[in-house]
N, C-alpha and C positions, 0 to 999 in steps of 0.2 A: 699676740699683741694684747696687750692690758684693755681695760675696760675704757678706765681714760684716754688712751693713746688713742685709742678706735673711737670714742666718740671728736676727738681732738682732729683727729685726720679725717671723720666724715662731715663736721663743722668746717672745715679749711677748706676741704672739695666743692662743698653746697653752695657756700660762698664767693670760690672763682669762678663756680659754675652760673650765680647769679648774676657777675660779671662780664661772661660769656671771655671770658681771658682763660679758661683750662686749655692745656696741649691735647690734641688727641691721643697722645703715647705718652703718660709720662712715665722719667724718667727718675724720680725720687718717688719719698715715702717715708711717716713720718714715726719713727721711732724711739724709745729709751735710748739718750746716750748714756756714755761711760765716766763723763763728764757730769751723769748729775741730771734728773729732769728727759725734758723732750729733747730730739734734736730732728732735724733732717739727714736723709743718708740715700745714697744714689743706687736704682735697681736694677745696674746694669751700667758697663764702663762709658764713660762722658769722654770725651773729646778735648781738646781746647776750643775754646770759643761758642762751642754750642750751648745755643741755648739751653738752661734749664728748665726755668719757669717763669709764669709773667705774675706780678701780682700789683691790684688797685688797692689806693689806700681809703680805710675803714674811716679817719677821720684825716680831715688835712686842713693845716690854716698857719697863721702866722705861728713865727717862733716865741719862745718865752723870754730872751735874752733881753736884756735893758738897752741894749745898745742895738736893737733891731730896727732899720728904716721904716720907714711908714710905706705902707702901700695897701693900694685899694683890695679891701675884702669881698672881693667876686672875682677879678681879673688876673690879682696880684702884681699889677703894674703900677710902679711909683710916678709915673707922670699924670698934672692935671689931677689931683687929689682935694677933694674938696668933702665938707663934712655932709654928712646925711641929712635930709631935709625934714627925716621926720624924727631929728633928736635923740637917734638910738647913741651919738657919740663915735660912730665909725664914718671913719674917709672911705670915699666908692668916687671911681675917675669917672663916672657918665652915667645916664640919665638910665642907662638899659641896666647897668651893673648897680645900681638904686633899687630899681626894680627886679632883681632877678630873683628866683623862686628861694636859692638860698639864703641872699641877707635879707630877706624878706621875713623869713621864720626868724634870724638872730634877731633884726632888729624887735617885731611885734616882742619876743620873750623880754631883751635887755629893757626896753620899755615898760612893762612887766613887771620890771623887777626896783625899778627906780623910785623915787619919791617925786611927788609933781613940782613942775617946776624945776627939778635939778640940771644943771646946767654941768657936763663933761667934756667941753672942748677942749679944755687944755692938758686934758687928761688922756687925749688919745691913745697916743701909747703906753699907757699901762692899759687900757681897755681890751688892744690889740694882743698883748703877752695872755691874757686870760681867754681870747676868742675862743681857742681851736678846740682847748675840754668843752666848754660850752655847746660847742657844736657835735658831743657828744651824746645829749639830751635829746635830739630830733632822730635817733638813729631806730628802726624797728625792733623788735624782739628779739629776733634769729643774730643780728650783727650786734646788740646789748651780750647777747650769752654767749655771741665767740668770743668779744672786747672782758670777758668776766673768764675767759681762760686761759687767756695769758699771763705772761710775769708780772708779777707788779713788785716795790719797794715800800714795806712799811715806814721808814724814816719819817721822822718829824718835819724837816724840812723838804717832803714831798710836801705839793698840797698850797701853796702859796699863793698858786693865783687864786684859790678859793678865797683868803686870807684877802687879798687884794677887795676881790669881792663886793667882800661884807665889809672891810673895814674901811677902803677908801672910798668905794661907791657906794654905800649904804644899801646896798642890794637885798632885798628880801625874797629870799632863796627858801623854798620849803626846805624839811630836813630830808625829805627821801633827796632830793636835788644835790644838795650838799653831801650825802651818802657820796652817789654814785660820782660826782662831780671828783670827790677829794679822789678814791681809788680809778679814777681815769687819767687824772693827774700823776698817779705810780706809776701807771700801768704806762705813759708816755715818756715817762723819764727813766724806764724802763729799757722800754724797746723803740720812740721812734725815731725816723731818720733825718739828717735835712735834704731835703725835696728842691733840687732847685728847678727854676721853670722861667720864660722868657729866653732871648737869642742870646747869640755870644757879646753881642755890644747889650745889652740891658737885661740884666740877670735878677732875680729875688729869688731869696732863699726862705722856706716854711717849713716843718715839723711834717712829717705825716707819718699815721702808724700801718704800718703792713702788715696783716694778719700771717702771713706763711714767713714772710720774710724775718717775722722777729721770733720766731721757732727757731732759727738760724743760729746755734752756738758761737763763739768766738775765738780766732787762731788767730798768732801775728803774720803767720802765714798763711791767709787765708786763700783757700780753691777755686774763691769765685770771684768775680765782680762786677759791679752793680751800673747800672744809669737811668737816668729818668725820661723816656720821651716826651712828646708834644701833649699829652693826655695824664699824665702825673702817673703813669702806671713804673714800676721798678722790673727793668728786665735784667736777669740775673743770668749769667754767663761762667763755664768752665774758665778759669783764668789757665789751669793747669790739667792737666789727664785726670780723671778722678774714675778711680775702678771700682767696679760691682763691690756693694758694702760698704761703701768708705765714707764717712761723715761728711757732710756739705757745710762750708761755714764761710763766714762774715768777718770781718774785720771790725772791730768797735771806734779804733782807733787807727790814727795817721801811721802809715807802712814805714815811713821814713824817722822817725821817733827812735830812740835807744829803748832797752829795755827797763831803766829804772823811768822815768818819765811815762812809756807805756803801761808799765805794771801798778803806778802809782796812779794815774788817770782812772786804769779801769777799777781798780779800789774804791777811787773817793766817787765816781759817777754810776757806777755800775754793783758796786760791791761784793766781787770775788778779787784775787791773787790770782792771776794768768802763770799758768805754770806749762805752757806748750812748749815744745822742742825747740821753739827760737831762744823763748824765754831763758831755757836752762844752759845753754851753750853761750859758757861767757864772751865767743866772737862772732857770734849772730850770723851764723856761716859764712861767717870770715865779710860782713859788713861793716864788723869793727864801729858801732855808730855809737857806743858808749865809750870808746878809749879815748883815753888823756895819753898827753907825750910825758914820756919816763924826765924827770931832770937830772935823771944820774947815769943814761945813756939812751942809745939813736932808737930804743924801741917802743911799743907802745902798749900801755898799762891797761890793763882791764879787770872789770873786778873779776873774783876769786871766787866769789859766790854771788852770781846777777839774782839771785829770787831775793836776797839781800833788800826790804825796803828802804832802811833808814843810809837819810845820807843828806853834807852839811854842804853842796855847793851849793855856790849863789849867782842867779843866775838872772840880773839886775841889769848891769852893763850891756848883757846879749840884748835884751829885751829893749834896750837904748838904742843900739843901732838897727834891730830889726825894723824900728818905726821907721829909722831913716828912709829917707826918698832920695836922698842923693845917690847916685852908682859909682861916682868916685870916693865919694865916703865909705860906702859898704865894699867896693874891692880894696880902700886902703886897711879898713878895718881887717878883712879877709887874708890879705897877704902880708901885712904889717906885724899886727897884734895876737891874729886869733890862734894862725898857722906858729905860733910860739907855745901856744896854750896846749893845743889838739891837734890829732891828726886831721889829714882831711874827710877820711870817712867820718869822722866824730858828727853827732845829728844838728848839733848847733853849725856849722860848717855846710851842713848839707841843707837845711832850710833856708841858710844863705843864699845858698849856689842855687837853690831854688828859685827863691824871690827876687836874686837876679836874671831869669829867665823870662822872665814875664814882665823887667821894666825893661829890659833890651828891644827893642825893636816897637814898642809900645809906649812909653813914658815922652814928654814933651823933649828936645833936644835928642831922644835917644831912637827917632823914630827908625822904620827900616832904612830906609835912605841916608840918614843923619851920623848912623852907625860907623866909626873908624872902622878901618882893617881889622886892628888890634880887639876891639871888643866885640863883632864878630866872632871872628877864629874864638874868642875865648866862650862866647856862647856856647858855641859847635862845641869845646872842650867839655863846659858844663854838662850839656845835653849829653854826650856820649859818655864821659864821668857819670852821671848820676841813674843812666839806663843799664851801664855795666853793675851798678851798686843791687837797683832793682832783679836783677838777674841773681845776683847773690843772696838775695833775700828768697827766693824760690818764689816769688809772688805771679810770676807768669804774666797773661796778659792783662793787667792792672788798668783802669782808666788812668793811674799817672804816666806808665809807661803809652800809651797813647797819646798823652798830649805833649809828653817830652820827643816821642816819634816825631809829631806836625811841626814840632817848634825847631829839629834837624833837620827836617825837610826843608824847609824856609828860611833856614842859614845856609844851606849848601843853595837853593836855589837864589837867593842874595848874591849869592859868590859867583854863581852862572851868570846872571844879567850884568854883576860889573863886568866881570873877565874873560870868559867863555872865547867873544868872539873876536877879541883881541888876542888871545892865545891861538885861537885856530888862524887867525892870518899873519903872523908871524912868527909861529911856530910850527908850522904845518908838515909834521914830520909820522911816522908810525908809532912811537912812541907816545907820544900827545894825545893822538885821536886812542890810541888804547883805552891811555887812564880819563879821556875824556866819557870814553865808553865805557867805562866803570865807575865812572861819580852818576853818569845818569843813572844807571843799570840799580846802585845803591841805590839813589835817588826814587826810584820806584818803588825797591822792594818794602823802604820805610814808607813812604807814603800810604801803599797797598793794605800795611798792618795797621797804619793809623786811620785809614778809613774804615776797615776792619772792627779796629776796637771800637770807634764811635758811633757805630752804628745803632742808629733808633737815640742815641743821645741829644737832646733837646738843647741843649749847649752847644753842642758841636759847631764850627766855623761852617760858611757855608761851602764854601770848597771840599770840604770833606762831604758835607750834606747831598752835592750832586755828586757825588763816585758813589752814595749809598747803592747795590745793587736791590735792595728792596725800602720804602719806604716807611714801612710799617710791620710789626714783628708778627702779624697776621697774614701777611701779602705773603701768595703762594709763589 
């Protein structure tokens, strides 16, 4: 092991160990990939689903995005938001999250840094984009020099919120401040992740950087995957077998994605060319999520060379109906127009089929009860359609495949409460009670996985949350 590698790995250890989040046995180690730089790699064969490792975040706070909701910086809950009493310019929902030891320190600094009298209420959210490097500055020594060995990105346009700063807040920022400030800014837009946190009915999503977990290389097929509990900690799990030696990796990017859209993402955000085994195989093992329909016969066209970036479609119109809310517009779209264009694996089809899973049974007129027959059964289609798709992709047990598990389980169970017990009394034959005993028997085995996958997930429904058999990824 290099010199680097060994202090990079005994930095990462010290640090989960300050956490008191280390496993007793672990299971990885942190070495030169072949890929370039550091990676993670497993010392000894993984399992599915076992855990690998748990890791807390070094910094965490609101996202940078412009279009990010407000939400109070102590709790991260959007309700009851009101501004800080003592003029730092940050919304906080209660008197104790006012008080509480961390906006305690942001506010005294942002105050600090202000000119008297300045007046930032209507500025809160660009305040809130610039929070989370900020709260980079209160960090000790030992977590400054592991946050200074990570990736970062030189580009110009890192660096913004600084830019925000100075130049809409009139902030007077020493220059060591400004130093570190700008290269934590790389260093985030580098490697962190979005964090979400709250229940399944009221959700916020935030940045946070994981020190182990952004050592983490990137596959479209990635071996693991990820969820955040009750405590913002990233518990990372075998999605698939992973054997002695074998590189442990992350996904940067959405699993359901073609590979020109993926390979162009991680370009313009991340800046390499994904050149992995999904990447290179022009049918994505046989996912087909970049084919277009042939118009000169029944087959379907893909490119010839996927590492291929440049390319002139446009993709405007898609982008028109995804905002739709309507579900009769988006299946008329789907089975109308689109299924003329693409196959159905094609990825624009499959974010479709996606985003109609989640207004089925959920959206106002479309609730569970509200649901036809027909749209139903078509859910159940979707759901098994797009976890066969999953399975193609090698992604194993994926938090998507998880929640498209909960979402079959709860259309076959829909279909139980309408009909179940009108079938059994008038059709009460051996036949019947069979495949009746074989919807439940399914019925389980999906449920079982999806509680399974959710496990320690802070999102999760609560129904999955009482089948957890442990509560906490520490509980023996």
């Amino acid at each position: 092991m290099c010199e680097s590698v060994k202090r990079t790995d005994n930095m990462v250890n010290n640090y989960l160990k300050s956490r008191e989040i280390i496993r007793n046995e672990k299971s990885w180690d942190i070495r030169m990939s072949k890929l370039g730089g550091r990676g993670i790699f497993a010392t000894r064969d993984i399992n599915p689903g076992e855990v690998i490792f748990v890791d807390s975040p070094i910094i965490i706070g609101p996202r940078a995005r412009s279009d990010s909701s407000e939400i109070c910086v102590n709790c991260y809950r959007r309700d009851d938001l009101v501004k800080c009493s003592k003029k730092c310019g940050l919304p906080v929902c209660s008197v104790e999250c006012e008080n509480s030891e961390t906006h305690k320190k942001e506010c005294c600094l942002l105050n600090s840094w202000k000119k008297e009298d300045s007046d930032y209420s209507d500025l809160t959210g660009e305040l809130l984009r610039c929070l989370t490097p900020v709260r980079s500055l209160f960090l000790n020594e030992n977590d400054r020099n592991l946050v200074k060995l990570l990736k970062s990105h030189s580009d110009p346009k890192h660096g913004f919120e600084v830019d925000l700063l100075k130049e809409k807040f009139n902030f007077r920022l020493s220059e060591d401040e400004e130093i570190f400030l700008r290269f934590v800014c790389s260093v985030l837009d580098a490697n962190a992740f979005e964090v979400v946190v709250g229940n399944e009915t009221k959700q916020s999503a935030l940045r946070g950087l994981y020190p182990l977990s952004s050592l983490a290389n990137h596959n479209c097929s990635p071996n693991t995957a990820h969820i955040f509990d009750n405590k913002q900690r990233m518990i990372v799990r075998a999605a698939v077998f992973i054997a002695k030696d074998a590189e442990i990796f992350h996904s940067y990017v959405r699993i359901v994605w073609g590979t020109l859209t993926r390979r162009y993402l991680l370009y313009l955000t991340k800046h390499f060319a994904c050149g992995c085994e999904r990447c290179c195989d022009p049918s994505e093992f046989g996912g087909k999520l970049s084919g277009l329909k042939c118009q000169g016969c029944p087959g379907i066209a893909l490119p010839v060379e996927p590492l291929q970036l440049k390319c002139n479609w446009e993709w405007s119109r898609v982008q028109n109906i995804d905002e739709a809310n309507d579900v009769q517009e988006m299946f008329k779209f789907l089975d109308e127009k689109l299924s003329q264009l693409v196959p159905p694996t094609n990825q624009i089809a499959v974010e479709l089929k996606y985003k109609l899973v989640w207004r089925l049974g959920y959206r106002p007129g479309y609730l569970w009860k509200e649901l036809s027959l027909e749209y139903l059964e078509r859910k159940e289609a979707i759901c098994r359609e797009l976890l066969e798709l999953l399975s193609r992709l090698k992604v194993g047990q994926c938090k998507m495949r998880g929640l498209l598990l909960y979402e079959l389980y709860l259309c076959l169970q829909e279909k139980q409460r309408r009909g179940l017990n009108e079938s059994i009394e008038i059709n009460n034959n051996n036949e019947d009670e069979s495949e009746i005993c074989n919807t439940k028997n399914e019925m389980k085995t999906i449920f079982d996985e999806a509680v399974d996958i959710s496990t320690f997930d802070v999102g999760a429904s609560q129904e999955l949350k009482n089948n957890w058999k442990k509560a906490d990824v520490f509980d023996l």
